[in-house]
PASEBA-1860 file (N, C-alpha, C; in nm, 3 decimals):
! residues 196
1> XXXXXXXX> 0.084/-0.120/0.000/0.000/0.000/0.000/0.087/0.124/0.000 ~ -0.010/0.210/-0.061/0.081/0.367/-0.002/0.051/0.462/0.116 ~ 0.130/0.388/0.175/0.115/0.441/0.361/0.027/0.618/0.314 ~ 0.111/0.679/0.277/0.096/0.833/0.287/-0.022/0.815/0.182 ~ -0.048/0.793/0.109/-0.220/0.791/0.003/-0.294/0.799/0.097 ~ -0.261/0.665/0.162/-0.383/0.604/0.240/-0.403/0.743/0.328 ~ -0.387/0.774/0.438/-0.378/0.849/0.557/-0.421/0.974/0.471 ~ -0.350/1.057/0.361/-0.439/1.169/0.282/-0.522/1.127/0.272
9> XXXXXXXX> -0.588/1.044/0.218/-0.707/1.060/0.130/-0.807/1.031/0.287 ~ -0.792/0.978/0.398/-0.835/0.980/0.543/-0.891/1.131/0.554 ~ -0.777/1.226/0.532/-0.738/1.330/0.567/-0.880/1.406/0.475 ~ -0.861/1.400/0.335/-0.966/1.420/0.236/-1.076/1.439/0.269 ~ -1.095/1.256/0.275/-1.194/1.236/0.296/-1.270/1.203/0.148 ~ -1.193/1.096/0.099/-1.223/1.104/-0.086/-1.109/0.970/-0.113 ~ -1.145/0.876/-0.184/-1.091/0.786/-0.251/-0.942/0.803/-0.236 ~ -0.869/0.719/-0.278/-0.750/0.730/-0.226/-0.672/0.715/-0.403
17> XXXXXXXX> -0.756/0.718/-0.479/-0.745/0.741/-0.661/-0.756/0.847/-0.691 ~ -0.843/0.943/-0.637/-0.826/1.073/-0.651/-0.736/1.178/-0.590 ~ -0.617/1.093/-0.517/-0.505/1.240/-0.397/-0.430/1.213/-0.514 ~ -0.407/1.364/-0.524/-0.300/1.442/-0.615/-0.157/1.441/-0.537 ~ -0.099/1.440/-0.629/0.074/1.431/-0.606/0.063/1.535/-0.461 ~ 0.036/1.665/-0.528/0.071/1.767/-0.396/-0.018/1.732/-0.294 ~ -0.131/1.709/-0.303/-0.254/1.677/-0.137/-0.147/1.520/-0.109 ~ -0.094/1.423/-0.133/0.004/1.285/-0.096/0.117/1.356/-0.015
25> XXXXXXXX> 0.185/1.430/-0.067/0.272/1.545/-0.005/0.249/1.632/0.078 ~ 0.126/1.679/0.097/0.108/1.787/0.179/0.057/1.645/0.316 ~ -0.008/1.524/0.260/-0.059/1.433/0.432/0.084/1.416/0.459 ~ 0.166/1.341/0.354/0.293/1.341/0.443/0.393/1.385/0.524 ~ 0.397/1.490/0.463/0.452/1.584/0.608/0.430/1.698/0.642 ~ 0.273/1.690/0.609/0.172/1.770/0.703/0.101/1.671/0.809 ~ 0.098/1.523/0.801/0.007/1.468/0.923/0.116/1.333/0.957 ~ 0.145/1.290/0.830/0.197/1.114/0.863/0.312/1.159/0.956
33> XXXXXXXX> 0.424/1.228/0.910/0.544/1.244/0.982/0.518/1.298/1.090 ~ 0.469/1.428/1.101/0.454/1.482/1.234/0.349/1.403/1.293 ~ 0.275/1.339/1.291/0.213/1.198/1.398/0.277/1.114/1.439 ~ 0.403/1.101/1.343/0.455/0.950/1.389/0.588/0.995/1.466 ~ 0.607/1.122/1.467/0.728/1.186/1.551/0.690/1.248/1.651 ~ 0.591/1.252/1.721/0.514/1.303/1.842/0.394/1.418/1.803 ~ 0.379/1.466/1.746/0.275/1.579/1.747/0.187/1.564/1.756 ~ 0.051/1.614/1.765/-0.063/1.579/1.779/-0.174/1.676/1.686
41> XXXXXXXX> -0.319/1.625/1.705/-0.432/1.727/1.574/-0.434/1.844/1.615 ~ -0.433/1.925/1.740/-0.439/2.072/1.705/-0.301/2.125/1.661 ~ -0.194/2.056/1.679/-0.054/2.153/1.624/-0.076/2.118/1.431 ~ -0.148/2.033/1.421/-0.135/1.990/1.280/-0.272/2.075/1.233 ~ -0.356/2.130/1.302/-0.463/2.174/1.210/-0.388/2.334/1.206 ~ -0.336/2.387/1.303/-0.273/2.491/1.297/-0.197/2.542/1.165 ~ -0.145/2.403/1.143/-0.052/2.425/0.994/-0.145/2.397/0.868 ~ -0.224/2.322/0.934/-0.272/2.268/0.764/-0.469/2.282/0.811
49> XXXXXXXX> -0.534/2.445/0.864/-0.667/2.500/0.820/-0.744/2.434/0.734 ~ -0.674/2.357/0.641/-0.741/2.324/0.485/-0.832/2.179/0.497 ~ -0.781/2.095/0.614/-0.813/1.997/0.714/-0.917/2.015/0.804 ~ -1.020/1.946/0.818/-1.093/1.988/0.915/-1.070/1.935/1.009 ~ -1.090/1.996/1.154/-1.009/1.977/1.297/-1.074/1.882/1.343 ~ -1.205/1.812/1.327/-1.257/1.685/1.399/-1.216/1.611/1.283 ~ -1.216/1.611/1.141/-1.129/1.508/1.029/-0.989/1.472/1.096 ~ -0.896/1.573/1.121/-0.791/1.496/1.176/-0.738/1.462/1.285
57> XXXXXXXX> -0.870/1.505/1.401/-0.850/1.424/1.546/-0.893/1.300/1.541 ~ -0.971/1.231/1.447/-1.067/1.107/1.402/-0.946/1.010/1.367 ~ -0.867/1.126/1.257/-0.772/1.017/1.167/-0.650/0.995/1.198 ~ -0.588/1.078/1.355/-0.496/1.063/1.433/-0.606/0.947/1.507 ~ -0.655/0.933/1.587/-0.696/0.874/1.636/-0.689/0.681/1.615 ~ -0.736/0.703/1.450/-0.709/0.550/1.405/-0.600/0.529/1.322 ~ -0.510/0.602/1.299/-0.331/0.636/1.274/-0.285/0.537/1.388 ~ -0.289/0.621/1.506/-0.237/0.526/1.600/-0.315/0.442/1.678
65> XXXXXXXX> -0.434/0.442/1.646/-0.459/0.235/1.703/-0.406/0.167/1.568 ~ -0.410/0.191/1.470/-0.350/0.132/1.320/-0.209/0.071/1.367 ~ -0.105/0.189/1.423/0.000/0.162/1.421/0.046/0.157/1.568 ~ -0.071/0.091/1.645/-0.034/0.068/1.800/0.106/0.009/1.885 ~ 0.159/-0.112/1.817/0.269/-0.178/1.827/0.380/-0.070/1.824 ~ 0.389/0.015/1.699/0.479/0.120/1.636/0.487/0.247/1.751 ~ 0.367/0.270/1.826/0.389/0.345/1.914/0.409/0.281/2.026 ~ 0.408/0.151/2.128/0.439/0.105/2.177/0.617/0.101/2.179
73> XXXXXXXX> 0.654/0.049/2.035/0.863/0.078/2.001/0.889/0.190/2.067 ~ 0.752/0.266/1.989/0.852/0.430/2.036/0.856/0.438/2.134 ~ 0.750/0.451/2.266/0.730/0.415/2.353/0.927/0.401/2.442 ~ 0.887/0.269/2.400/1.015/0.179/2.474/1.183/0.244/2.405 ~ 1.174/0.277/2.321/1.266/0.415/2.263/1.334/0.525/2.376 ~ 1.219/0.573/2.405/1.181/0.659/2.471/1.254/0.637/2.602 ~ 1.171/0.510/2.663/1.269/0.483/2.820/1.371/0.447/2.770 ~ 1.430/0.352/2.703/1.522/0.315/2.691/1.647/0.407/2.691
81> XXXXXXXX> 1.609/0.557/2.590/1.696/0.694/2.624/1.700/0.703/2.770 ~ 1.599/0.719/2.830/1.560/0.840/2.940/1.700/0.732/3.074 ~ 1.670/0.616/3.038/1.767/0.508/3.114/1.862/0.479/3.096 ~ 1.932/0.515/2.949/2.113/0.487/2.907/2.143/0.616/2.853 ~ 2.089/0.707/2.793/2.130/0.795/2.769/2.168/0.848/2.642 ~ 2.172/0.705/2.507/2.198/0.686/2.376/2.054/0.631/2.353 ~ 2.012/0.686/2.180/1.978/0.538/2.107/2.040/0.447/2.062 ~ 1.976/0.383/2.004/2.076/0.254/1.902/2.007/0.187/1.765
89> XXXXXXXX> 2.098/0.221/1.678/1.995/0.210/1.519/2.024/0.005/1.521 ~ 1.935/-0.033/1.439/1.992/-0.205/1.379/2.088/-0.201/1.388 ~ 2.150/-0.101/1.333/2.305/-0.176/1.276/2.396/-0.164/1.381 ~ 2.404/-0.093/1.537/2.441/-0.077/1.626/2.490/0.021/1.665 ~ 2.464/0.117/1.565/2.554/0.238/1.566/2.438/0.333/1.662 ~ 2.518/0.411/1.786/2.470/0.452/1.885/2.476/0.624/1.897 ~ 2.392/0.670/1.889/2.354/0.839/1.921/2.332/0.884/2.078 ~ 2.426/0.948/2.132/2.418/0.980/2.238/2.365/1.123/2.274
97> XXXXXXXX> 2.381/1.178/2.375/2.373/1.326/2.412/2.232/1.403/2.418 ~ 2.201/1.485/2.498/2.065/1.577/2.430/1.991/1.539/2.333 ~ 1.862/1.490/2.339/1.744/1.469/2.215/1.643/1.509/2.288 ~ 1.575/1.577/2.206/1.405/1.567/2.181/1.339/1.432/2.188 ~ 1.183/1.453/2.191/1.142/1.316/2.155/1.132/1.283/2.030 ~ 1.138/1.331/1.954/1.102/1.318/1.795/1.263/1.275/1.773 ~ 1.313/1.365/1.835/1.535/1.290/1.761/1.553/1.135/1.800 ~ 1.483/1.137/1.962/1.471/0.953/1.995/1.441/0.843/1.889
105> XXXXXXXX> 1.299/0.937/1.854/1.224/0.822/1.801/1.280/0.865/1.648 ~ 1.330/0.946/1.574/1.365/0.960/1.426/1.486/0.888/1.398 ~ 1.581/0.877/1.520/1.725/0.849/1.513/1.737/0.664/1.449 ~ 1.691/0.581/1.488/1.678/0.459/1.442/1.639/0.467/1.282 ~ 1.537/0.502/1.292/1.485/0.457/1.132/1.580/0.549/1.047 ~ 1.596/0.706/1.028/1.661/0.800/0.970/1.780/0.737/0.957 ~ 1.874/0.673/1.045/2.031/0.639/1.091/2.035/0.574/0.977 ~ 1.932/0.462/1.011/1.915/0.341/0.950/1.902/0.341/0.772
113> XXXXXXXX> 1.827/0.434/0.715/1.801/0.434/0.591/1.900/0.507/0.504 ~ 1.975/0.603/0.624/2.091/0.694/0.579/2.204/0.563/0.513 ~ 2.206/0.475/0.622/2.310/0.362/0.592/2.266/0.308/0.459 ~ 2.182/0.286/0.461/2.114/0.203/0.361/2.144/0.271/0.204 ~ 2.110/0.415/0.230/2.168/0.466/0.082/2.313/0.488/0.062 ~ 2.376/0.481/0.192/2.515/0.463/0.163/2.554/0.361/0.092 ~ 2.531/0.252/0.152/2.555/0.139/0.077/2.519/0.114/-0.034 ~ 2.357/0.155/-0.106/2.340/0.191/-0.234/2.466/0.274/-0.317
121> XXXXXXXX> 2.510/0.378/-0.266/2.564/0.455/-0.339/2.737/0.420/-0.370 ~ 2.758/0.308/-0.257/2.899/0.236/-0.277/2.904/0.154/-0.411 ~ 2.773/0.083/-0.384/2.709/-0.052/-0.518/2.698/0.018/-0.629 ~ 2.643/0.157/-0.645/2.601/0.225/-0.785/2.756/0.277/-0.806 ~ 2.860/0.328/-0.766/2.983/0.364/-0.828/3.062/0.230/-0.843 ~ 3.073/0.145/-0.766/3.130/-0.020/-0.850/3.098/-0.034/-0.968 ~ 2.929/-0.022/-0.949/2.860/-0.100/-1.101/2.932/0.018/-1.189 ~ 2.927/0.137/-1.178/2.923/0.246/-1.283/3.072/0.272/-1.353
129> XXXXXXXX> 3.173/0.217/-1.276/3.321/0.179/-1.290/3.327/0.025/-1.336 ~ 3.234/-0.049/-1.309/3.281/-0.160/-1.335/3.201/-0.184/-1.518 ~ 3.120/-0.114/-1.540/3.050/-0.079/-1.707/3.122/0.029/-1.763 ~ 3.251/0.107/-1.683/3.318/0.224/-1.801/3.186/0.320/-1.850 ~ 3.137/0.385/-1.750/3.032/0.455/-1.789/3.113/0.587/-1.787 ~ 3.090/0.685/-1.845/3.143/0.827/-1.844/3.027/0.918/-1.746 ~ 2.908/0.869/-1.716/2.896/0.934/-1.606/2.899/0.894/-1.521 ~ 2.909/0.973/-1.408/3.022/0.963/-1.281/2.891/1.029/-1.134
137> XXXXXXXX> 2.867/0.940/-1.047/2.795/0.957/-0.914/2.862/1.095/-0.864 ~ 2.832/1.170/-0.824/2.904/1.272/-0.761/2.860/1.359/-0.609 ~ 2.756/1.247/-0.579/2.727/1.245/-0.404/2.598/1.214/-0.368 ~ 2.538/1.271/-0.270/2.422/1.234/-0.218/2.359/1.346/-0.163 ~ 2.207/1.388/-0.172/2.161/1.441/-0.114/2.049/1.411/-0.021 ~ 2.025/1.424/0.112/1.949/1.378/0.205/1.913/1.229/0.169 ~ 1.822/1.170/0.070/1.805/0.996/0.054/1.777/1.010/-0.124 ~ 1.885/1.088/-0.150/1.951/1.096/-0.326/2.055/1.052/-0.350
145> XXXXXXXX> 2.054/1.019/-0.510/2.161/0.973/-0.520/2.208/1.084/-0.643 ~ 2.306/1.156/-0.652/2.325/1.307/-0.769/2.402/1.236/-0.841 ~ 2.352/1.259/-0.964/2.449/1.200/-1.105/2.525/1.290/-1.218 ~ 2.616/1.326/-1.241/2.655/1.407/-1.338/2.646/1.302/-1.488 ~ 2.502/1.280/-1.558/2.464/1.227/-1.641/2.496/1.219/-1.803 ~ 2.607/1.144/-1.859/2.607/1.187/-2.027/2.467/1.133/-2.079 ~ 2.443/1.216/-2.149/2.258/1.165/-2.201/2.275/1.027/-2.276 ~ 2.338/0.954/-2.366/2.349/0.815/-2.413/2.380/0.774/-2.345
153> XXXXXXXX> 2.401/0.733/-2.199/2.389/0.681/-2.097/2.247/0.648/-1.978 ~ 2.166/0.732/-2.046/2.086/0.777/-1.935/1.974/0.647/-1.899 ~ 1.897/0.558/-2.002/1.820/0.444/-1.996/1.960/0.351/-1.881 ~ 2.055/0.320/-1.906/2.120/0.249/-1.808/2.177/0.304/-1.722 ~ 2.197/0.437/-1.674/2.178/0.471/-1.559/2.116/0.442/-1.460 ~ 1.961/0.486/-1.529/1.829/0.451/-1.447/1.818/0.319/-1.426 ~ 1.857/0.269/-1.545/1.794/0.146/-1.463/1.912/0.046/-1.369 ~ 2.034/0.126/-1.363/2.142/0.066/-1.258/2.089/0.105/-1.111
161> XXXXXXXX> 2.086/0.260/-1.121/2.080/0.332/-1.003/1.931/0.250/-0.923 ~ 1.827/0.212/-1.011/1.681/0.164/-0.972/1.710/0.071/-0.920 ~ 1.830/-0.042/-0.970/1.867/-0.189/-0.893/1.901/-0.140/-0.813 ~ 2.000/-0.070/-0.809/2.101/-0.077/-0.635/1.987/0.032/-0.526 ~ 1.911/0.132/-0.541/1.850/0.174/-0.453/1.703/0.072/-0.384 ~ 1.687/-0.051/-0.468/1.582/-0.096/-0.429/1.602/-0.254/-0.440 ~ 1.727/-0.248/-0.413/1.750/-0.452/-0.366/1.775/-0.445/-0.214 ~ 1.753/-0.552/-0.201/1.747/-0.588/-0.067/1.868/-0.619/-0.035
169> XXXXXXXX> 1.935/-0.518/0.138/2.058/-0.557/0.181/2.059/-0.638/0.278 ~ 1.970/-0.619/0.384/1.984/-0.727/0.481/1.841/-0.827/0.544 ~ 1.850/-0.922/0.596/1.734/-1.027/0.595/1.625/-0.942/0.627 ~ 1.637/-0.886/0.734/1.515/-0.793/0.800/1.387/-0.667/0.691 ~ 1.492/-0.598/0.583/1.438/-0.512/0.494/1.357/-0.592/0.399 ~ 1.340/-0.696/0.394/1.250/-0.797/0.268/1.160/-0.752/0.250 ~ 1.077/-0.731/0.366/0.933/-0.709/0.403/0.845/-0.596/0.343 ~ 1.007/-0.477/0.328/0.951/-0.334/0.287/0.957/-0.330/0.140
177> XXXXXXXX> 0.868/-0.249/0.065/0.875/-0.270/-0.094/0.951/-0.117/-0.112 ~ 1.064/-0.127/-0.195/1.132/-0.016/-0.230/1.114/0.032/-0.320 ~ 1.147/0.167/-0.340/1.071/0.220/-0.487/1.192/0.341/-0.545 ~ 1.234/0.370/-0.639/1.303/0.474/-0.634/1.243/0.558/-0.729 ~ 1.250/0.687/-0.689/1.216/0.814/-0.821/1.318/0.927/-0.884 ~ 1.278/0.960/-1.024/1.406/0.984/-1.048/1.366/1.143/-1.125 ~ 1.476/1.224/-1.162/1.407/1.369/-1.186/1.576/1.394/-1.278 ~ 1.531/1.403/-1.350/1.644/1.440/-1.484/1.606/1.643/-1.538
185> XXXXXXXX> 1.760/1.688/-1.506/1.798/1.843/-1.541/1.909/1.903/-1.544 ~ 1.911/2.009/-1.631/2.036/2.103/-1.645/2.099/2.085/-1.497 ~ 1.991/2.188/-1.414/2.050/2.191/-1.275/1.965/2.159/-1.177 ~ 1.928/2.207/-1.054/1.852/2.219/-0.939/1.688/2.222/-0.979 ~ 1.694/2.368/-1.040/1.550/2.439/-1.043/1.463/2.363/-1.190 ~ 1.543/2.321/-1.259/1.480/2.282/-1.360/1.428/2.129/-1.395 ~ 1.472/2.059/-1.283/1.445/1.924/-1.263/1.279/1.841/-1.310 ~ 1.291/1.754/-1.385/1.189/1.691/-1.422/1.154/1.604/-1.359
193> XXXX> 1.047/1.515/-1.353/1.008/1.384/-1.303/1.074/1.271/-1.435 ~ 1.111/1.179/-1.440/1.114/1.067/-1.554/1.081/0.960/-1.496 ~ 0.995/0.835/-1.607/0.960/0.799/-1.526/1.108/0.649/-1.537 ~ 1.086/0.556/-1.439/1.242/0.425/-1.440/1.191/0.317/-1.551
END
């Protein structure tokens, strides 16, 4: 499913065939994220008026009996800081010092997916050296991968960069379906959608 569809179109209040790219974007981190990082329906109707305020005390409401277990983790997140003083992502790597509750509970999964495109982005410059491609990876932005692209390259680009951002690295990630999206341009501002 699409977690964030679903929960907009809640939000809506309208089929979940009819949320537009921007209303999918605006539930996601106008309601999904800030719900699932502590906030609650009046700080979210504050931001997002366009929502009606008993629509998204209803749909917080069955957000988290939906994802009861998930707040339960966080939950135990939570003490688990308040009692050692670090988190700790899967992979073991440990965040200490001063947090919020939202840094508690963001630090695992965020840590975690950060790694995850690292390791994508180790696999996509092998492959891209190991095919003599003339274009060349040239970093990462937040959960991107930036390509300095020769255009007769570009169909196997995509479809390299699509393998390595969405195979599976370790036993546990199976479960999740990966997806990658991709936006081809001169520079920054002029960026397209394409589709993989």
């Amino acid at each position: 499913m699409d977690f964030h569809r679903y929960w907009t179109a809640k939000l809506w209040e309208k089929p979940e065939s009819e949320v537009t790219k921007t209303e999918r974007y605006d539930g996601k981190n106008g309601f999904v994220f800030p719900i699932f990082y502590g906030s609650y329906h009046k700080t979210i109707y504050r931001e997002h008026p366009e929502w009606k305020a008993k629509v998204i005390e209803r749909v917080e409401k069955d957000f988290r009996k939906t994802l009861s277990a998930t707040m339960r983790w966080q939950q135990d997140m939570i003490d688990f800081y308040n009692e050692h003083g670090y988190v700790e992502t899967k992979l073991g790597f440990r965040r200490h010092g001063p947090m919020k509750k939202n840094e508690i509970i963001n630090t695992p999964i965020q840590a975690t997916a950060f790694h995850r495109l690292l390791w994508a982005v180790i696999d996509t410059e092998e492959a891209m050296k190991k095919e003599r491609m003339k274009s060349i990876l040239i970093g990462q932005i937040h959960d991107s991968q930036v390509t300095d692209l020769v255009e007769d390259e570009f169909d196997e680009v995509i479809d390299l960069q699509e393998e390595m951002m969405t195979k599976r690295i370790w036993d546990w990630d199976k479960g999740v379906p990966m997806e990658a999206e991709f936006k081809v341009g001169k520079n920054f501002i002029d960026m397209q959608e394409v589709a993989a």
